[in-house]
C-alpha positions as CSV (number, residue, x, y, z in Angstrom):
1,X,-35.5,37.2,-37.0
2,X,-33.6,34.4,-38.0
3,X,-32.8,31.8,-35.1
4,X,-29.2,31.8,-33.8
5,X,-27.0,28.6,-33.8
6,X,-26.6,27.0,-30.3
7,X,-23.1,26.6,-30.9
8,X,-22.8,30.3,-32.4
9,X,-24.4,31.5,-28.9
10,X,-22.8,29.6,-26.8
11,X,-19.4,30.7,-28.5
12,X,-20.5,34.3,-28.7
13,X,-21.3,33.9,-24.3
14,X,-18.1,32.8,-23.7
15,X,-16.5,35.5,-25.6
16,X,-18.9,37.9,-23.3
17,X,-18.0,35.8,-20.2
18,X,-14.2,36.2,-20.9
19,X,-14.0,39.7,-22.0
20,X,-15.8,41.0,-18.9
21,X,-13.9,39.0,-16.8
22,X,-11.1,40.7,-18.2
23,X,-12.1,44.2,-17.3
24,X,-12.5,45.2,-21.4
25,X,-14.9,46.8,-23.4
26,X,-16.0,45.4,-27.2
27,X,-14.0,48.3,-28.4
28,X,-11.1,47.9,-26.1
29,X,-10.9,43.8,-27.3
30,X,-12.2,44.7,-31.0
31,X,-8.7,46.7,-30.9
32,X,-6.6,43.7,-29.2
33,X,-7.3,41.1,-31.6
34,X,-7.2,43.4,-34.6
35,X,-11.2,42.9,-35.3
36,X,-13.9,45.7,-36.3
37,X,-16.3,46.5,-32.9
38,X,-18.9,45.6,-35.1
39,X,-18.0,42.6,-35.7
40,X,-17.1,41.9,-32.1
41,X,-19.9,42.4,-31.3
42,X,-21.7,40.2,-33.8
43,X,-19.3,37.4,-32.6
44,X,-20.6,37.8,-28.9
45,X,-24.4,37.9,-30.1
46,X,-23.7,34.5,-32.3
47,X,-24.3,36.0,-35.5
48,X,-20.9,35.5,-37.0
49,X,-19.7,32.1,-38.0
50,X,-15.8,32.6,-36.8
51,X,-13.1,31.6,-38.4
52,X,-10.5,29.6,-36.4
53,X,-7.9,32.6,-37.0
54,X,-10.5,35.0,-35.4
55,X,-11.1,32.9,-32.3
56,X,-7.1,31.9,-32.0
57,X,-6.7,36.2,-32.3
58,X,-9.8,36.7,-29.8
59,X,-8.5,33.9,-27.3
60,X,-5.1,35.7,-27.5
61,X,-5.9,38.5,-26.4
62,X,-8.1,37.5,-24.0
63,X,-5.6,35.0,-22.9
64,X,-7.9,31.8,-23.1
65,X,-6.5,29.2,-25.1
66,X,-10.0,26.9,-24.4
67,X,-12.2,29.1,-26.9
68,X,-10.1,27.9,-29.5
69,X,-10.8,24.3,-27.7
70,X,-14.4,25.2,-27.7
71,X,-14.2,25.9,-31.7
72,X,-12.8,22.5,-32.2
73,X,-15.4,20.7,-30.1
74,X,-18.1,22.9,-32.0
75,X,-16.5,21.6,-35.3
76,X,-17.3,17.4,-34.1
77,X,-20.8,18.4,-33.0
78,X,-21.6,19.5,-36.1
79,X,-20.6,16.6,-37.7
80,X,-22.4,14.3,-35.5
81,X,-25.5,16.6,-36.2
82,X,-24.7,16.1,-39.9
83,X,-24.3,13.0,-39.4
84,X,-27.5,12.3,-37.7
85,X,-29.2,14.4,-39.7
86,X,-28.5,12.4,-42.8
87,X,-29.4,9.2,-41.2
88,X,-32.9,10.1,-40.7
89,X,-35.9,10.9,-43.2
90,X,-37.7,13.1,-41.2
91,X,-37.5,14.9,-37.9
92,X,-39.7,14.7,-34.8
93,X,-39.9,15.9,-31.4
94,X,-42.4,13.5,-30.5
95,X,-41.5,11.2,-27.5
96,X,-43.5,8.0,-28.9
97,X,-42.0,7.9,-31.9
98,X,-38.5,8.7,-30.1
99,X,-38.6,5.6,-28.3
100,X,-40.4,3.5,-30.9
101,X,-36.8,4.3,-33.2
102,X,-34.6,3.1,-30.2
103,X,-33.8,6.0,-29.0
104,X,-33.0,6.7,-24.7
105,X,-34.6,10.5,-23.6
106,X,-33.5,11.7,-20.5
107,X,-34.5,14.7,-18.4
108,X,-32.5,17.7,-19.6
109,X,-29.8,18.1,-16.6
110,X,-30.6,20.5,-13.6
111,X,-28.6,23.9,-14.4
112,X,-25.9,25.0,-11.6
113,X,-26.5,26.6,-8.6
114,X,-24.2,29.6,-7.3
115,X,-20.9,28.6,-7.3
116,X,-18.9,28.0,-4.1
117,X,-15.9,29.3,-2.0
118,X,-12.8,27.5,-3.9
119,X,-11.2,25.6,-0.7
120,X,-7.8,25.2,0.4
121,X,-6.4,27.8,-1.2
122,X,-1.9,27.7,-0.8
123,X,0.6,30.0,-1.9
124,X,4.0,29.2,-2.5
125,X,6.7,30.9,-3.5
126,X,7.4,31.0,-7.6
127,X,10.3,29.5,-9.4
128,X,11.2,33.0,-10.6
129,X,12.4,35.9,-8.5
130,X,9.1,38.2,-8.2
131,X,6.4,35.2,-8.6
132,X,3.9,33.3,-6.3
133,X,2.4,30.2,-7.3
134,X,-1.5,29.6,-6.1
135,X,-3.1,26.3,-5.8
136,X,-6.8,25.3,-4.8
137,X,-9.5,22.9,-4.9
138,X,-11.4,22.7,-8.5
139,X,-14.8,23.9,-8.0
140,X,-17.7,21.6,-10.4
141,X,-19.4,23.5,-12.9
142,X,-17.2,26.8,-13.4
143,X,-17.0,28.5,-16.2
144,X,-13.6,30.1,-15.0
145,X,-11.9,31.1,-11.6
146,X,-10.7,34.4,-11.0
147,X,-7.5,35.5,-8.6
148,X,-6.1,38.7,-6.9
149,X,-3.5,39.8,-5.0
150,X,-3.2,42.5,-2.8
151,X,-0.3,44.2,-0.4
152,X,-2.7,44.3,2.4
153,X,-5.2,42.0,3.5
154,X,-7.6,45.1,3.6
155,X,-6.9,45.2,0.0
156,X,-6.5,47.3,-2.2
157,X,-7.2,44.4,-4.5
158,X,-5.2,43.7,-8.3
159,X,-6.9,40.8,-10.6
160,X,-4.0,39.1,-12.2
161,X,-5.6,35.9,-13.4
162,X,-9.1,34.8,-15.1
163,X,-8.8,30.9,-16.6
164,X,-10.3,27.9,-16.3
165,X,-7.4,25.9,-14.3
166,X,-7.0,25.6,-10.4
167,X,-3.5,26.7,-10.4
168,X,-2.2,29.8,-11.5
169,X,1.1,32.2,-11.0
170,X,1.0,35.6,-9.5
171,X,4.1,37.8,-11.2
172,X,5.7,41.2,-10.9
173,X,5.4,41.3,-7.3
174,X,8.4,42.8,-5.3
175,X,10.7,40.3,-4.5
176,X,11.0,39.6,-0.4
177,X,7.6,41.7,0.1
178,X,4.4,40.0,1.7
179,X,1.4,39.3,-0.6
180,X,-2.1,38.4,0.3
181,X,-4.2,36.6,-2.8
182,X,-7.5,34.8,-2.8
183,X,-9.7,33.2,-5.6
184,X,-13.1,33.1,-6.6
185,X,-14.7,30.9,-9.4
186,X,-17.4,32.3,-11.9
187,X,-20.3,30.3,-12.8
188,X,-23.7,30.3,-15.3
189,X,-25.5,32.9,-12.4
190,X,-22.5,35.1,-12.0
191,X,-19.5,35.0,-9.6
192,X,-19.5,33.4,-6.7
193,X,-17.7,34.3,-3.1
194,X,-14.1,34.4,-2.5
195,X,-11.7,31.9,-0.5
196,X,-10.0,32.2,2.6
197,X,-7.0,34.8,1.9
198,X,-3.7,33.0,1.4
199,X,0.0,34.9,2.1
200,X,3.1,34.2,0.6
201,X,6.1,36.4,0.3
202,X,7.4,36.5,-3.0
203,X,10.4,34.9,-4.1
């Protein structure tokens, strides 16, 4: 079996990451950005090289500009592997010889841990009539937060946001009515627990 690209699988686990997050199938995305489930599905396993337009259609529908971000970042990796690549005449993983060609080896970095509680979580009233703004601390390491409101505190709860920003607006609400909302973020082992509930009435 043919090994994947690094940048293919991490691409194709953010697209997972994301599209669970969002509560959808491959088929139920596959139909949202106009793409086959097969290929979906090749994307998410790293088997496909994407084209920008499929990623700008898969981040659209999945509402998350920064895979498009991630595409671009993938594109100036590859040229510094190219470029690196090119300046050498052979390859070797052997640490002597490593250092012997100037190079600096470090100790591959310590994966995350479970991700924290966001803190200080505030609701405020939205600039539109039916919004709530929400505001927290950023959490290190997240891959992306997720949000809910709920009438009650007991819940039941409705997810309303998944992105990678510590800010985010809660719309549709009923105007005047008291909302309860809290916020978790979502890490490498999975999400992590949620934040002290905020309330806001909606504007």
């Amino acid at each position: 079996m043919p090994t994947v690209p690094r940048h293919r699988q991490l691409l194709g686990e953010k697209v997972r990451l994301y599209r669970k997050l969002s509560r959808l199938t491959q088929e139920q995305l596959a139909e949202k950005a106009e793409l086959a489930p097969t290929y979906l599905s090749d994307v998410e396993r790293g088997r496909e090289n994407s084209s920008v337009d499929v990623l700008n259609r898969i981040a659209k529908a999945l509402a998350v500009q920064q895979l498009v971000e991630l595409n671009t970042a993938r594109g100036v990796a590859q040229d510094a592997v190219a470029v690196l690549a090119t300046a050498s005449e052979t390859e070797t993983m052997d640490d002597a010889e490593l250092l012997s060609g100037g190079w600096h080896l470090i100790d591959p970095p310590t994966p995350p841990g479970p991700m924290p509680a966001p803190e200080n979580l505030v609701a405020t009233g939205g600039d539109l009539e039916g919004e709530a703004d929400l505001a927290w601390e950023p959490v290190t390491n997240r891959d992306a937060y997720l949000a809910e409101w709920a009438a009650d505190p007991m819940g039941p709860w409705t997810q309303f946001y998944v992105g990678t920003k510590s800010s985010c607006t809660a719309s549709g609400l009923n105007p005047g009515q008291m909302y309860y909302f809290r916020v978790r973020a979502v890490g490498p082992l999975g999400p992590g627990p949620w934040s002290d509930i905020a309330q806001k009435r909606a504007s």
